[in-house]
C-alpha positions as CSV (number, residue, x, y, z in Angstrom):
1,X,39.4,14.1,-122.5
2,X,41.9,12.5,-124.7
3,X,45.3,10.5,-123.4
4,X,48.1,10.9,-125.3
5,X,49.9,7.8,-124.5
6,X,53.3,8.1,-126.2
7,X,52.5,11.7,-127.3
8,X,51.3,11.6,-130.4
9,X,51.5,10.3,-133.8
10,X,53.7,13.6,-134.6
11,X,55.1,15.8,-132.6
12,X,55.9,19.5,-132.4
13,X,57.1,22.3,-129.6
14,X,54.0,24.5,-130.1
15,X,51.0,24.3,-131.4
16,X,49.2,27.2,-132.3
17,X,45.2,26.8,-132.6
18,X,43.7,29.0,-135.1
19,X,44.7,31.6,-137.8
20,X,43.9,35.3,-136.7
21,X,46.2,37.9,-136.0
22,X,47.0,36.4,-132.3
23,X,47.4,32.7,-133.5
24,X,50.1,34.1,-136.4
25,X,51.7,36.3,-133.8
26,X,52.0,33.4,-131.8
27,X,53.0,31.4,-134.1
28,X,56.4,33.8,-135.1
29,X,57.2,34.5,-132.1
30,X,57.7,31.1,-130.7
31,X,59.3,30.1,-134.1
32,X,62.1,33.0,-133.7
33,X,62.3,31.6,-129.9
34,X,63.3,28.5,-131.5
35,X,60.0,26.3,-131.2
36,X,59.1,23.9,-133.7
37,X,55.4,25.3,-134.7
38,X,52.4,24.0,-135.8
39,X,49.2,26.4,-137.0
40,X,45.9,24.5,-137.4
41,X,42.9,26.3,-138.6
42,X,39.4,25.0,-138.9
43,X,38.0,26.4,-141.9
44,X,39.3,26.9,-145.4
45,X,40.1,30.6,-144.9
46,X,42.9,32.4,-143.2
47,X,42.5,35.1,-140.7
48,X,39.5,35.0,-139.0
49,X,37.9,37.8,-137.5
50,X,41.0,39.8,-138.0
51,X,41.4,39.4,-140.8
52,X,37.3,41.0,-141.1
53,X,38.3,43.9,-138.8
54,X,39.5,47.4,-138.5
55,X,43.2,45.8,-137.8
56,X,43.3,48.5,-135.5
57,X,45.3,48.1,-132.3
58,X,44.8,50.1,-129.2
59,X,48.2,50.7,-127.5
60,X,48.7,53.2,-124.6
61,X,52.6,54.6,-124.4
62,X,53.5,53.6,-127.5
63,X,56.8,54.1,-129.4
64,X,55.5,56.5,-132.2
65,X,52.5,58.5,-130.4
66,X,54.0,61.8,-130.7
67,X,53.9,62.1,-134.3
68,X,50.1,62.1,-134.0
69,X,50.9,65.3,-131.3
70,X,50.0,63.3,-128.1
71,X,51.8,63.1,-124.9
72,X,51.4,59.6,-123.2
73,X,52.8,57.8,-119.9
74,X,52.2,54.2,-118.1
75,X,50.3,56.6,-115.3
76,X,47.7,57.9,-117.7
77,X,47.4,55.1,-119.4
78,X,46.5,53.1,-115.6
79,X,44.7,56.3,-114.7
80,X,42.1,55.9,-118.2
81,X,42.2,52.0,-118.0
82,X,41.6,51.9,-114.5
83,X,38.3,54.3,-114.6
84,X,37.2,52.9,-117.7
85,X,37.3,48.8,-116.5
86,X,35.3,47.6,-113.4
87,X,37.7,46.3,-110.6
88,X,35.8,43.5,-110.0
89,X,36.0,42.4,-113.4
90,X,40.2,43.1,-114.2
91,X,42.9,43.6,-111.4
92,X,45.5,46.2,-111.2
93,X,48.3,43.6,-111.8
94,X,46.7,42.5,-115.2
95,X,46.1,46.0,-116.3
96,X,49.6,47.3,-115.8
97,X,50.9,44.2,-117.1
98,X,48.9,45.1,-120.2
99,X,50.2,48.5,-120.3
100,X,54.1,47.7,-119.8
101,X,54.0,44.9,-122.6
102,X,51.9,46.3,-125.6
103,X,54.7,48.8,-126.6
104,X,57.2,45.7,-126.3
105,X,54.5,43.9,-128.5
106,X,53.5,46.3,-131.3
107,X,57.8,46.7,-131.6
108,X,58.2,43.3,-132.3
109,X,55.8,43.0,-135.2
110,X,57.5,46.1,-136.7
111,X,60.3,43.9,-136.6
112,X,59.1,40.9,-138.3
113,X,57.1,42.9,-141.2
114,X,54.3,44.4,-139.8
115,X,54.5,48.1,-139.2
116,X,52.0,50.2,-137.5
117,X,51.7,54.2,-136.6
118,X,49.7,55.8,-134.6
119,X,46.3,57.6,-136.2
120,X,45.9,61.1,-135.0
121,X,42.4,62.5,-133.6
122,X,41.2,58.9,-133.0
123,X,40.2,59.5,-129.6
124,X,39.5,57.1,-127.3
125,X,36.1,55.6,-126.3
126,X,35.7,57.4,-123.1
127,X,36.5,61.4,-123.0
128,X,35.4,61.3,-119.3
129,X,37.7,59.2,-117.6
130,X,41.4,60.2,-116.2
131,X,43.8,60.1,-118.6
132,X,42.2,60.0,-122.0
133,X,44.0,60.7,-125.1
134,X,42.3,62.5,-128.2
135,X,44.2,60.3,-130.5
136,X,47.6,58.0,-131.0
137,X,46.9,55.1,-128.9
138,X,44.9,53.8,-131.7
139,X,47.4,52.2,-134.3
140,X,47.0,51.4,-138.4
141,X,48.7,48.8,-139.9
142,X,50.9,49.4,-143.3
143,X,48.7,48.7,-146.1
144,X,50.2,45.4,-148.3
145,X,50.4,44.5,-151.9
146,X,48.5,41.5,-151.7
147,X,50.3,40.0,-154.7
148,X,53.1,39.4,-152.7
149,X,50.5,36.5,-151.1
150,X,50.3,34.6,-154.3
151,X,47.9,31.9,-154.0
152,X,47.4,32.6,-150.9
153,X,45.3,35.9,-151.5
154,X,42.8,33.6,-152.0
155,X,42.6,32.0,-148.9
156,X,42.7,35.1,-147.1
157,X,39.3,36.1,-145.6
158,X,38.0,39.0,-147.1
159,X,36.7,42.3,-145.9
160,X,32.9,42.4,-145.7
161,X,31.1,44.9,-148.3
162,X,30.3,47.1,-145.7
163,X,34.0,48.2,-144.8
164,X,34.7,48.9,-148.2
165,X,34.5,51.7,-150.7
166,X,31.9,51.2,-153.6
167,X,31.7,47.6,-151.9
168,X,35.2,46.9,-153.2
169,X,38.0,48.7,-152.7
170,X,40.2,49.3,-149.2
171,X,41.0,52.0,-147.6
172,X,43.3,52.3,-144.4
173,X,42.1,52.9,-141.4
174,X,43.3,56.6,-141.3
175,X,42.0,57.2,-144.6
176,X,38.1,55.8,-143.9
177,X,38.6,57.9,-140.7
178,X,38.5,61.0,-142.8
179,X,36.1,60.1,-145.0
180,X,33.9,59.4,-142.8
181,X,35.0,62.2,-140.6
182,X,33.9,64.3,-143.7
183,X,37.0,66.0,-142.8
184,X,39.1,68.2,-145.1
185,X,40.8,66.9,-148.2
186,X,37.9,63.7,-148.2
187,X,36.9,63.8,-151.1
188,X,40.6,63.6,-152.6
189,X,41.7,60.7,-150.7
190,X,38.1,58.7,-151.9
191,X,39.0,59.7,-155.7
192,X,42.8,58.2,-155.1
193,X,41.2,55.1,-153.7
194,X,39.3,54.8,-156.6
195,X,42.5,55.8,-159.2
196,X,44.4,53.2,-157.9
197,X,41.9,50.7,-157.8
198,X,40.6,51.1,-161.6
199,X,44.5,51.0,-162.7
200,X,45.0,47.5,-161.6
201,X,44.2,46.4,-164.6
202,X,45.9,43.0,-163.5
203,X,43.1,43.2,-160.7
204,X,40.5,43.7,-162.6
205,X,41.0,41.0,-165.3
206,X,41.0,38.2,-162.1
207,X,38.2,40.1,-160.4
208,X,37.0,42.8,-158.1
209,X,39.1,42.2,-155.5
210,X,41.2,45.0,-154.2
211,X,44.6,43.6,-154.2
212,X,45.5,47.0,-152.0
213,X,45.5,45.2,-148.6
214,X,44.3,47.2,-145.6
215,X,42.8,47.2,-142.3
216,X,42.5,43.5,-140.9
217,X,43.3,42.3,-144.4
218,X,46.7,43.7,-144.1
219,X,47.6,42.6,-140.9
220,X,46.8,39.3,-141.2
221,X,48.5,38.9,-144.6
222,X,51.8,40.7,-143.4
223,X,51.4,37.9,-140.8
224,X,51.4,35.1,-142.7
225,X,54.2,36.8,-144.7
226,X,56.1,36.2,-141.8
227,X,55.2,32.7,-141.2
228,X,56.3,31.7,-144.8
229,X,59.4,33.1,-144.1
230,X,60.2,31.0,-141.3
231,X,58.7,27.5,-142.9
232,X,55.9,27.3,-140.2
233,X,53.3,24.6,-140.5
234,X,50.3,25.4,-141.2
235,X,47.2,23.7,-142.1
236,X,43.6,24.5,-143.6
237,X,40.5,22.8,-143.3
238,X,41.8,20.8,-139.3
239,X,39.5,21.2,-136.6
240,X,40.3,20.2,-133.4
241,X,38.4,18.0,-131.9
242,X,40.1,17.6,-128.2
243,X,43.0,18.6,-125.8
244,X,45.3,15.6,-125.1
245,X,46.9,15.1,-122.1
246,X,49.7,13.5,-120.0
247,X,49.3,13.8,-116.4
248,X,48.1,17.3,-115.3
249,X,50.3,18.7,-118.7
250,X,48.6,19.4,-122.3
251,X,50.7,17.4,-124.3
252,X,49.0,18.1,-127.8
253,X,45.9,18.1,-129.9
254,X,43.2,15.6,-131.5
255,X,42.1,17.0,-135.3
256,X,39.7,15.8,-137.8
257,X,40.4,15.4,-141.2
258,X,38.3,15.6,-144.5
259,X,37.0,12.0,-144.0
260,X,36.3,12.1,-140.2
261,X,39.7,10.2,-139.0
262,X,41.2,11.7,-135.6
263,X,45.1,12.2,-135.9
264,X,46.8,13.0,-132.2
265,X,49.1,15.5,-133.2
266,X,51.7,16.1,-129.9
267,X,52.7,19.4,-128.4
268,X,56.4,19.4,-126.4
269,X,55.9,22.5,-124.7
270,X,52.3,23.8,-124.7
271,X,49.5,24.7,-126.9
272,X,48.2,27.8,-127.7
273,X,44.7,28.4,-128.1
274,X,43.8,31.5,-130.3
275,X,40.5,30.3,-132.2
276,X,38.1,33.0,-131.6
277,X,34.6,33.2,-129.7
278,X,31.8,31.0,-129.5
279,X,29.6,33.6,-131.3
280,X,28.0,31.5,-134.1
281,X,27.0,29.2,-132.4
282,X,23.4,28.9,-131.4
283,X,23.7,27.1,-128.5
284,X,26.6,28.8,-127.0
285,X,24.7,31.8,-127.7
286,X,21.4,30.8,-126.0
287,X,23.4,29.0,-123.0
288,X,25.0,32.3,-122.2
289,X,24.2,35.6,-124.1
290,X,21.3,37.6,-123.6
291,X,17.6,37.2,-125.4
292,X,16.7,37.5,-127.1
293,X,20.0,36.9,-129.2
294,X,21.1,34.6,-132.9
295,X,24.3,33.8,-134.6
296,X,23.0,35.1,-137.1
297,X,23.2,38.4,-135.8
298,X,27.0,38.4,-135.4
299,X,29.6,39.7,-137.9
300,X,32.4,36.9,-136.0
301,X,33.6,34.1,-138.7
302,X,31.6,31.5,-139.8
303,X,34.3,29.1,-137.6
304,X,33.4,30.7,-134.6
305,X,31.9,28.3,-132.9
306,X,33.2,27.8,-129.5
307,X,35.6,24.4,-130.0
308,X,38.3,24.9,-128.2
309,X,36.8,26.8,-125.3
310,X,34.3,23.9,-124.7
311,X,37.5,21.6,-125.4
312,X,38.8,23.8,-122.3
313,X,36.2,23.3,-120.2
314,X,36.1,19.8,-120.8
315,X,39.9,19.3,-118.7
316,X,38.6,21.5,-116.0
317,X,39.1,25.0,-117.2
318,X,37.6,28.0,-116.0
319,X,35.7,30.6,-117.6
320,X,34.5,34.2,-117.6
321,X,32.3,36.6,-119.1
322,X,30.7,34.0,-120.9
323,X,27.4,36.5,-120.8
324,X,29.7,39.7,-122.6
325,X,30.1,39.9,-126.5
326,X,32.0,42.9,-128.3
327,X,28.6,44.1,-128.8
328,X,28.0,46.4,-132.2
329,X,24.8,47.8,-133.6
330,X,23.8,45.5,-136.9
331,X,20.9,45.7,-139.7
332,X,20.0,43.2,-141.8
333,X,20.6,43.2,-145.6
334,X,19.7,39.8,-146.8
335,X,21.4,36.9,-144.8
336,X,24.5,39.8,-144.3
337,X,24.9,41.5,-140.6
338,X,25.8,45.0,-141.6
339,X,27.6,46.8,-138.8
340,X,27.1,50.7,-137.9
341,X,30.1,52.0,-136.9
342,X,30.0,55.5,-138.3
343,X,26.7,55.9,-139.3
344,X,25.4,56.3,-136.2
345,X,27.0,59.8,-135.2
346,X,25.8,61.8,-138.3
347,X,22.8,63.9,-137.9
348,X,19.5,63.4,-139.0
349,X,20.3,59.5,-137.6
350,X,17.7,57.9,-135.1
351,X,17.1,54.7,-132.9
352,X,13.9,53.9,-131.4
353,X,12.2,51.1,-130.1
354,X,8.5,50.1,-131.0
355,X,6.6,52.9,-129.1
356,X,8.9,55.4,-131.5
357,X,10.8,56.6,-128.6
358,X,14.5,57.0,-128.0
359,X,16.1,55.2,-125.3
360,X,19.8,56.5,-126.0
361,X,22.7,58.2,-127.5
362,X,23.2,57.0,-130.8
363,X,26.6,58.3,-130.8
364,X,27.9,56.3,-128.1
365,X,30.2,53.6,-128.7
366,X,29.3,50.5,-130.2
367,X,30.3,47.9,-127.7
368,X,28.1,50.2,-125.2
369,X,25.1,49.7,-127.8
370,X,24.6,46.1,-125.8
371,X,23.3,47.0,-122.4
372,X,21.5,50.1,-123.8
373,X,19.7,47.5,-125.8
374,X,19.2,44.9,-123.0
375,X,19.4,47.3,-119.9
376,X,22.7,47.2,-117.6
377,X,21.6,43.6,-116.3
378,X,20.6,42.2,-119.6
379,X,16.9,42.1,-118.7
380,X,15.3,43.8,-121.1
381,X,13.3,41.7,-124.0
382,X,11.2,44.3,-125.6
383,X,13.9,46.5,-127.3
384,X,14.6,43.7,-129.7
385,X,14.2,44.8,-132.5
386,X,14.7,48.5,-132.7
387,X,14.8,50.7,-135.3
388,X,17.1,53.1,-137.2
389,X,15.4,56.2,-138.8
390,X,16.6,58.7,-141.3
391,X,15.2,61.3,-143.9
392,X,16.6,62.3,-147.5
393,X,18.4,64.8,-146.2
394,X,20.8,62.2,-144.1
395,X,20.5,59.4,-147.4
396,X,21.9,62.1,-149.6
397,X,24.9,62.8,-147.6
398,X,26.1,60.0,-145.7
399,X,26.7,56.4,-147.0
400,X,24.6,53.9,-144.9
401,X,25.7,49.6,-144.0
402,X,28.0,50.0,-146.9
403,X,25.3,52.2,-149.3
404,X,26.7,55.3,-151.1
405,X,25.0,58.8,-150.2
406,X,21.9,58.9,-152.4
407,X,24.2,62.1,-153.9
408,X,26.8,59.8,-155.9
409,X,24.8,56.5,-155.4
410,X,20.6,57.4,-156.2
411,X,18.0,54.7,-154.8
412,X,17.2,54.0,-158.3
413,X,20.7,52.8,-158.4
414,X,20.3,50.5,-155.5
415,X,17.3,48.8,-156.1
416,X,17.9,45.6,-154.1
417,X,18.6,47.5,-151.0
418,X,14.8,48.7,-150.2
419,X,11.8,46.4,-149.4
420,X,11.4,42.9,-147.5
421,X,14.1,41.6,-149.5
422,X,16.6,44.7,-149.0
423,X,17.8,46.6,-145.7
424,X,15.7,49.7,-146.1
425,X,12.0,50.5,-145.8
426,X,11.3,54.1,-147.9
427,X,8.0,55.4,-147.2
428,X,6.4,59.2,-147.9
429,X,5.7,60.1,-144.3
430,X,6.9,59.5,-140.8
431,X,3.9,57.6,-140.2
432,X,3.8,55.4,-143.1
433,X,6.9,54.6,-142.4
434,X,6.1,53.7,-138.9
435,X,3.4,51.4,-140.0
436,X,5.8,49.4,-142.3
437,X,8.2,49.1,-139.6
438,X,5.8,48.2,-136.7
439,X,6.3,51.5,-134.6
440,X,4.0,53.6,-132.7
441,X,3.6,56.1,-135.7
442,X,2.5,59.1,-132.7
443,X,5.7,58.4,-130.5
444,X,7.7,58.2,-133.7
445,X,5.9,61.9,-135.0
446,X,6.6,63.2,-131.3
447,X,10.3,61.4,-131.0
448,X,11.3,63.6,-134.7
449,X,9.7,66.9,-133.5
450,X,11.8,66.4,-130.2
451,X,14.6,65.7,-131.9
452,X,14.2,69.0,-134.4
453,X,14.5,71.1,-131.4
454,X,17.4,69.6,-130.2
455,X,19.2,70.2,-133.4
456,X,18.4,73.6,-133.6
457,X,19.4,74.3,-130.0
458,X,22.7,72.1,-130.3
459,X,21.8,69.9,-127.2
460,X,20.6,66.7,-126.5
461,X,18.4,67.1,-123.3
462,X,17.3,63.4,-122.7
463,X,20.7,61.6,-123.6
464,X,23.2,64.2,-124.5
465,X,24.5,63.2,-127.8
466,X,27.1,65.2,-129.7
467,X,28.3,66.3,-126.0
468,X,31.7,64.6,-126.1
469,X,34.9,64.1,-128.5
470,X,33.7,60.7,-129.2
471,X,30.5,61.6,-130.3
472,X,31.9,64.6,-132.1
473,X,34.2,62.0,-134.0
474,X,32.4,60.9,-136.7
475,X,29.6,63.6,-136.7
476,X,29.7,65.9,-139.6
477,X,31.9,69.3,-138.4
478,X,29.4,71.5,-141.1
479,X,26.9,70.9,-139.0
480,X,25.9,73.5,-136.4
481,X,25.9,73.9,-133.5
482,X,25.7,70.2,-133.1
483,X,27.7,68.0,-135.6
484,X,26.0,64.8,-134.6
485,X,21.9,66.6,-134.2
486,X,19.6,67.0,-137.1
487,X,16.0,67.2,-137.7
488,X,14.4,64.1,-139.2
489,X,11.7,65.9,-141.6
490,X,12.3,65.5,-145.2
491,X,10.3,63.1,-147.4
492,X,11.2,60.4,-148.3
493,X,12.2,58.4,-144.9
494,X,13.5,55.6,-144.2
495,X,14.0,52.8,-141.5
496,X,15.5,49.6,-140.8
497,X,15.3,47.2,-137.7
498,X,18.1,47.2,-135.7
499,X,19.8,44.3,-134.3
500,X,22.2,44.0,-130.8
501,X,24.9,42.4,-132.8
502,X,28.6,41.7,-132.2
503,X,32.1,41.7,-133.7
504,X,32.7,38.5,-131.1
505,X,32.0,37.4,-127.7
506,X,34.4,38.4,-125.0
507,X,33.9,35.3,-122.7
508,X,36.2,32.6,-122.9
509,X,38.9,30.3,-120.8
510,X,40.5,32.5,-117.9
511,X,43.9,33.0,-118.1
512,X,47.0,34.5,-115.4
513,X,48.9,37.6,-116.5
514,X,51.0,35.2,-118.9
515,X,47.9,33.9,-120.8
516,X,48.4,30.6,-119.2
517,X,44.5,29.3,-118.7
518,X,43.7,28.4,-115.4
519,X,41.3,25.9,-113.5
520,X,38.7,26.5,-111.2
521,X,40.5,26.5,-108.5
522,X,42.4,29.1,-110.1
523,X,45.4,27.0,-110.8
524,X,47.5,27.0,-114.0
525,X,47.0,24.1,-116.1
526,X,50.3,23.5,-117.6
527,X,51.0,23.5,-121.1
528,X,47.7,25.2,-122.2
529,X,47.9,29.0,-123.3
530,X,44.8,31.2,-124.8
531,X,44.5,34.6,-126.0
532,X,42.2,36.8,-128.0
533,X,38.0,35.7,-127.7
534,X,38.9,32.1,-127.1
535,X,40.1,33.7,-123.3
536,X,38.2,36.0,-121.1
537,X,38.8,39.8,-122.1
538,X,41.3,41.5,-120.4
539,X,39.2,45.1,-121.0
540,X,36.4,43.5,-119.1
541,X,33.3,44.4,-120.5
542,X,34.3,47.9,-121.6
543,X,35.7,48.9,-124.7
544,X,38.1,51.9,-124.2
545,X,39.3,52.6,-127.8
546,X,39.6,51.3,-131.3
547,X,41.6,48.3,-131.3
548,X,41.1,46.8,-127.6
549,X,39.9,43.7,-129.1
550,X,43.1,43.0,-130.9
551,X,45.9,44.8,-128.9
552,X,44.9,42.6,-125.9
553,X,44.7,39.7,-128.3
554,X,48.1,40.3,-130.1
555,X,50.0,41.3,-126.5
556,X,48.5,38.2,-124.7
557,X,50.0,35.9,-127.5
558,X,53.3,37.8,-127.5
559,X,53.6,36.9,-123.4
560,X,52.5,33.3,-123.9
561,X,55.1,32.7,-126.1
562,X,57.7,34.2,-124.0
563,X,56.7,32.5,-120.9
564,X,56.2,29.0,-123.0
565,X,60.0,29.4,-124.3
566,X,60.9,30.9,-121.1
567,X,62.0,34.4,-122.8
568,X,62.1,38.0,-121.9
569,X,60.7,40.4,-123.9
């Protein structure tokens, strides 16, 4: 614990801890409050894992969901919340609180350059539960000329590979939705994409960077937009190292700069912490996640480390859900995580674990892929690694961890994407395949036939894939009677291990209904705020729609502010 003594060798109102979408909120809204503010970042790079991500945000009731045709009120909202989120994880107070503020929230960053609508027949995570919504609660941010970032294009984290078209070029979130979707008018919105992205000659001559911003690329950099325009401080390449304090109050910050001096940087009215998880780093990992479990299995920013959540801790802090991560179905290609969003609903698309047997829906949402992996309790060992199987018939239609369909992009193309050194094993038989891969080859022959059966009666009788709207989402509507079944029986086939990776961890500092972090005896330490994976999630350990990592993140950052200034929305 650091003193501050006099406060500091400088001084600000607020300082912000981190650069993703909830740091930058922060750090406009307490700016346009009237706060002097200070952003400090850790790495060289500017966005974090927002800046990585969908840029989705999930909010229920908002302004504009009737143009995607949906009807919405704070009652079903509660109602879907409510059955989706355990009650002894997330009161009643903190969920309503959630609901009530997000519209106020997503408003305001129309305001200050960051426009969002909602994306129709982007249904929610959970078609079961009261109150759920087939679409419009899930919101896409405006794409953004990234030239209008200068220099600081640059800095801006990048996309991975995966998310992209072709590797390179962005596409919005409703327009991947159709693609992927294989929905009507697909293939004209992909050739667009493509158009636009070959005419930037200006581009092209710097680099393949696709100065198109979208997604978490476009969120972030209509955020820092914002910043610029109010002359916020901001710095690259600052760690912080410790929390000062005066009294019971945080008072300010300790960083470290290039050559390893400590500068005590003072905070008049509060700090807000908004640095991420703790998800790359090993021993944060292995003190609280499930085995077994690596960093390197995690598609969270490289700065994700845990700093200021240990720095927490350190004043007497609390924390929760330290064992829950935004858990997300990886493979491997090279020393790259490659998240499966999509993939996993289209037919012809299995998991199994070494005896060749299935163990769940693959269609089921990602964040869910975490205790099917390692059981409700997180006591299962012996499903790490599984393994993804396909055929040629699934390679030549559906792109794969960011590979093209085999029917625009051939293996021969792709040559560094098969064998030890690639993400693919190809083999001329099932069982061939299962002896490259490790698998029981007679459960994986008597998992395929199974699953043949299934697709030609159009249901899932051990796990009920393809049952749902959710499922149905990203399955492939040609498909019949089962958009998300298909047999697994045409040579060649190929597999993959499969890995239960993350997009961040959900446990952090526990914060009150006005992201101020408490202690643990549950009292407000004054002057320290969190949000986003630095506090504890505010969904619990559920995920109920795209966009519940950052809507909670962006909404929590919005009330700190306005408590810290002492503002109403």
């Amino acid at each position: 614990m650091q003193s501050a003594g006099s406060g500091g060798d400088l001084a600000y109102d607020v300082i912000v801890v981190g650069s993703g979408a909830a740091a930058l909120l922060a750090a406009c809204r307490a700016t346009d409050l009237g706060a002097r503010v200070l952003v400090l970042e850790k790495t060289d790079r500017i966005g974090g894992n927002s800046a990585t991500s969908g840029g989705g945000i999930w909010v229920p009731n908002n302004p504009w969901i009737a143009e995607a045709g949906v009807t919405d009120s704070e009652e079903d909202a509660y109602a879907y919340l409510r059955g989706v989120i355990p009650g002894d994880q997330i009161g009643d107070d903190t969920i309503r609180t959630y609901i009530r503020t997000a519209p106020a929230m997503i408003a305001y960053l129309g305001q200050i350059g960051v426009p969002y609508r909602p994306v129709k027949k982007y249904p929610d995570y959970y078609p079961s539960a009261p109150g759920w919504k087939p679409g419009g609660r899930t919101m896409d941010c405006a794409p953004l000329d990234g030239r209008e970032l200068g220099d600081d294009l640059g800095r801006l984290r990048e996309m991975p590979p995966a998310s992209k078209a072709f590797g390179r070029i962005n596409l919005s979130i409703t327009e991947v939705s159709k693609i992927q979707a294989v929905a009507k008018g697909w293939q004209k919105i992909a050739l667009r994409a493509v158009a636009r992205y070959a005419a930037d000659i200006g581009g092209r001559l710097k680099g393949s960077r696709d100065r198109r911003l979208c997604m978490g690329e476009a969120l972030v950099g209509r955020l820092l937009l914002a910043l610029r325009k109010r002359g916020v401080d901001f710095r690259l390449n600052a760690p912080v190292k410790g929390l000062i304090r005066e009294g019971k109050r945080v008072a300010g910050v300790v960083i470290e700069d290039a050559v390893g001096r400590h500068q005590h940087i003072g905070a008049r009215r509060g700090v807000i912490i908004a640095a991420g998880g703790f998800e790359r780093s090993s021993i944060m990992r292995s003190a609280n996640i499930a085995a077994p479990t690596s960093a390197d299995w995690s598609a969270g920013s490289p700065g994700n480390t845990g700093d200021l959540i240990a720095a927490g801790k350190e004043i007497g802090a609390a924390t929760g859900l330290m064992n829950e991560a935004w858990w997300a179905p990886v493979v491997r290609w090279g020393e790259r995580s490659v998240v499966l969003f999509f993939e996993k609903s289209k037919p012809g698309f299995l998991i199994v674990d070494r005896n060749g047997r299935r163990f769940m829906n693959e269609s089921i949402t990602y964040n869910s892929y975490g205790k099917c992996i390692y059981g409700e309790d997180y006591s299962i060992r012996d499903r790490v690694p599984a393994f993804v199987i396909f055929d040629r018939t699934y390679r030549e239609n559906y792109m794969f961890g960011g590979l093209l369909q085999s029917n625009m992009s051939p293996d021969w193309m792709n040559r560094d994407a098969f064998g030890p050194e690639g993400f693919l094993r190809k083999a001329s038989s099932l069982r061939s395949l299962a002896s490259q891969l490790g698998i029981d080859p007679d459960g994986l022959e008597a998992t395929a036939a199974e699953m043949a059966r299934y697709a030609e009666t159009g249901v899932d009788e051990q796990f009920g894939r393809g049952s749902d709207e959710h499922d149905r989402q990203y399955g492939d509507a040609r498909v019949g009677p089962n958009p998300c079944l298909g047999p697994i029986e045409k040579a060649p086939f190929y597999g993959t291990p499969l890995y239960p990776g993350d997009i961040g961890t959900k446990g952090g500092l526990v914060i009150d209904d006005d992201a101020q972090v408490l202690d643990d005896a549950g009292e407000i330490i004054p002057g320290l705020f969190a949000a986003g994976n630095s506090s504890a999630s505010i969904m619990g350990d559920k995920y109920p729609g795209a966009g519940c990592t950052l809507g909670p993140a962006l909404t929590m950052a919005f009330r700190a502010c306005n408590k810290l200034m002492h503002a109403n929305a």
